[in-house]
N, C-alpha and C positions, 0 to 999 in steps of 0.2 A: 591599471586596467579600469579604471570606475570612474576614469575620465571620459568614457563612454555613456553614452547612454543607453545603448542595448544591454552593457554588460549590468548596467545597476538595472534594468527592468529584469535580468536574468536572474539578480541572488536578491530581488523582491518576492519574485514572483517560485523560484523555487525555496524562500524562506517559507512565504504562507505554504507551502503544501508540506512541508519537513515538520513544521508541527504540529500541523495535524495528523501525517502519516508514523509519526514515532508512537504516538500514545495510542492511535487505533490498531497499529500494530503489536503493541502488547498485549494488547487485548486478543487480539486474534491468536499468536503463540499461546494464549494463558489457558483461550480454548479449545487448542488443537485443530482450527479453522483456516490452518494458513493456505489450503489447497482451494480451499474456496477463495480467499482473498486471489491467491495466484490465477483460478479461473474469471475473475469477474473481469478482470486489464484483458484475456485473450476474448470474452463474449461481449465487451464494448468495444471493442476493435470494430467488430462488426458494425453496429452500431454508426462509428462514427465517418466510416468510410461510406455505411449508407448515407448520412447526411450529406457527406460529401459529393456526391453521388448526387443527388437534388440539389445542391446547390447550397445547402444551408451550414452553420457553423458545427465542423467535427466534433467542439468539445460542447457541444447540447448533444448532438446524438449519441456520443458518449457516458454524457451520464444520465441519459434520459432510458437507454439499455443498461446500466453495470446498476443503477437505481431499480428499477426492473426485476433485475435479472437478483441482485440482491434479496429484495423481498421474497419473490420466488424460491431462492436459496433458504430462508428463514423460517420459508412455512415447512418445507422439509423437517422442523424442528432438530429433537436431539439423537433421531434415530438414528442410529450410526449404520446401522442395516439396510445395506441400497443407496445410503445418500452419495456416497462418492460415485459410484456407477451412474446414479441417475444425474451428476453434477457433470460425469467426463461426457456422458452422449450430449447434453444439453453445452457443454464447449466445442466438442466435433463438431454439430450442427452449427452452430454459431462460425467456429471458420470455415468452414465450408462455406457459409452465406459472404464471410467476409471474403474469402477466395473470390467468389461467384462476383461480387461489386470490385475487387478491383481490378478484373478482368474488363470489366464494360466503364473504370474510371478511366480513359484513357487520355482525357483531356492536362491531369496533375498529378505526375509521377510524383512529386515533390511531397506532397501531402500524404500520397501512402509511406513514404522512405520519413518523414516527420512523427505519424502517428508510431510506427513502430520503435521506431531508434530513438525518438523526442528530437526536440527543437527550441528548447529554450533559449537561446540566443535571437530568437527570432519571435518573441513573446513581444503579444501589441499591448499599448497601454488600455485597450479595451478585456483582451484576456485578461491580464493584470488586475483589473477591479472586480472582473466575475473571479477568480482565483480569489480575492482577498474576502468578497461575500460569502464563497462557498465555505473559506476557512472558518470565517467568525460565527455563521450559522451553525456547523459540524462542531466546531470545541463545545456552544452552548447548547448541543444536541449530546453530546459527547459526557459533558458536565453532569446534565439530567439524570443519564442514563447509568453513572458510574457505577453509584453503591447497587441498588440491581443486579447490572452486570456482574459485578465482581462477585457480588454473593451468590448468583445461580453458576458463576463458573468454577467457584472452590469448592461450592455446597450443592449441589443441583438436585435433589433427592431432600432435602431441609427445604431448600427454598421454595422449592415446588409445593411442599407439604405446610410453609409460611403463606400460600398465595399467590407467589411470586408467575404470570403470566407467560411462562417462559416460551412459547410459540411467537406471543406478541414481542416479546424482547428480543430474540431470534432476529426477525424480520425487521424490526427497527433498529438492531446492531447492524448489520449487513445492507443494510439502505445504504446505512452510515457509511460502510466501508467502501462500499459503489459510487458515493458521494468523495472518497480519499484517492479512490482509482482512478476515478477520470484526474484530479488533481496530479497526479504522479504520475498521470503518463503525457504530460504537458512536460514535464522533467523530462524524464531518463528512456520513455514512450513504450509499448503497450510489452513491450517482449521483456525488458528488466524492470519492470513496478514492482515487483517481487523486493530489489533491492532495496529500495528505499522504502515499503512498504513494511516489509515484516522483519528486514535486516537488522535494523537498530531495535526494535521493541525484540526480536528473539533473542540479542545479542545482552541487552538491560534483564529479560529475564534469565538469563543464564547465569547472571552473576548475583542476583537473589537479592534485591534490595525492596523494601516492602512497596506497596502500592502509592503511598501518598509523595515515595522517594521516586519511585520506578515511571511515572505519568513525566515525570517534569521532565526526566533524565532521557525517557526516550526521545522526549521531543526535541532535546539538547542535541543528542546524538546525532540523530538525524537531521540538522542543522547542520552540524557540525562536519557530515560527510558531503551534503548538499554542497555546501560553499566549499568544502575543500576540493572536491571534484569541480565546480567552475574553477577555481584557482592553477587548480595541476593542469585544467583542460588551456588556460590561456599559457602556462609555462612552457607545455607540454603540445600545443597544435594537436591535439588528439580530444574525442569526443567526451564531454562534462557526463554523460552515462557511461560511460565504459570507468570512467575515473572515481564515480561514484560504488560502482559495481564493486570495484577491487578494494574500494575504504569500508565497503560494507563486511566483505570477504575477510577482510586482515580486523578487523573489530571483533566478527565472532569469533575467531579463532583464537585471536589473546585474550578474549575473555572467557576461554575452557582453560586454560594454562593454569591459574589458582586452582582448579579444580584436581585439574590433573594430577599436580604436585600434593595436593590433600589426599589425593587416592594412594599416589607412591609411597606416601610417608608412609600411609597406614600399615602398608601392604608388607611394605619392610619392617616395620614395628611388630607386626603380626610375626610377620618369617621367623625375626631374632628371638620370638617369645617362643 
């Protein structure tokens, strides 16, 4: 299959977004953020169909809303009071506007049925370099931001009381994450980013490996579903998101199984006592 050239621009161009989306999606499970990462692929949608809509390139309007719309999300800070409320009217509104645009798109069905589903098979070598810049800038954005992050999300009551800016950081994780989303929905497209986004980092957190193990691993993972989903998709004539979706699904579920079995033992050790 990689005697093509579409298919190696597809496991290029879904590699750069697979490692970036494994380790900022740990970070999101680690903050309990993943409704917002899942919001931000359905309020770029918007976005990028209105680009489409004008004429200009989907995945600028993309991330030029899920960036946006992130920040936005961030200044909300840590209040957990309203934020979900105030995040699901602000995604209503957003499809409803996307509804609204691709009602009056009626020139390129193709490109709504791509934004949603993805299209990576169909990645130009010009996406491919914005893809491979948006990676390189997010990991050294991602870098920066680490120790921070990690410590206002284990400690958030220390760190705030250490200095720690946590409104600003907020808002510059969640740029971040709107900067993975438009990336991920070049993949698997605006309706499964969830999978590839939060799949393998909630799947790395679950099995409890520490930070400096748990960054790398996510990104591996997420690699590692990415191409095995183009692989099954070319075996299989069935869609590299849909294949992606199911390697994301059977990951987190065998990584609760050690758990599981640590609870049974216990439970039964408790009974006999």
């Amino acid at each position: 299959m990689l005697e093509y050239d579409f298919m190696r621009m597809a496991f290029a161009a879904s590699g750069c977004v697979a490692v970036l989306a494994g380790p900022v999606g740990w970070f999101l499970a680690l903050r309990g953020q993943s409704f917002a990462g899942h919001a931000l692929s359905h309020i770029g949608f918007a976005g990028a169909v209105g680009a489409a809509l004008l004429g200009w390139p989907p995945l600028a309007g993309l991330l030029v809303v899920a960036v946006a719309s992130g920040a936005g999300m961030g200044a909300l800070g840590g209040r957990a009071t309203g934020r979900d409320v105030a995040i699901g009217m602000i995604l209503s509104l957003a499809m409803g506007c996307g509804a609204l645009f691709l009602h009056l798109l009626t020139h390129s069905a193709m490109t709504a049925t791509a934004l949603l589903f993805g299209n990576v098979l169909g990645v130009t070598h010009g996406t491919l370099a914005s893809l491979a810049v948006i990676t390189a800038f997010s990991l050294a954005m991602l870098a920066f931001l680490s120790r921070p992050l990690l410590f206002a999300s284990l400690q958030p009551e220390l760190a705030e009381a250490r200095g720690v800016r946590m409104t600003l950081l907020s808002v510059l994780f969640l740029m971040l994450v709107g900067v993975a989303t438009a990336g991920c929905a070049q993949v698997t497209g605006v309706l499964l980013v969830f999978t590839l986004m939060v799949g393998p980092g909630a799947t790395i957190l679950r099995v409890g490996l520490s930070p400096a193990l748990a960054l790398p691993a996510a990104a591996v993972l997420a690699l590692a579903e990415a191409w095995g989903g183009l692989a099954l998709s070319w075996w299989s004539n069935a869609p590299a998101s849909f294949w992606i979706a199911v390697l994301s699904v059977v990951c987190f579920l065998v990584s609760g199984i050690p758990a599981q079995s640590l609870r049974f033992r216990r439970e039964g050790d408790a009974g006999s006592c």
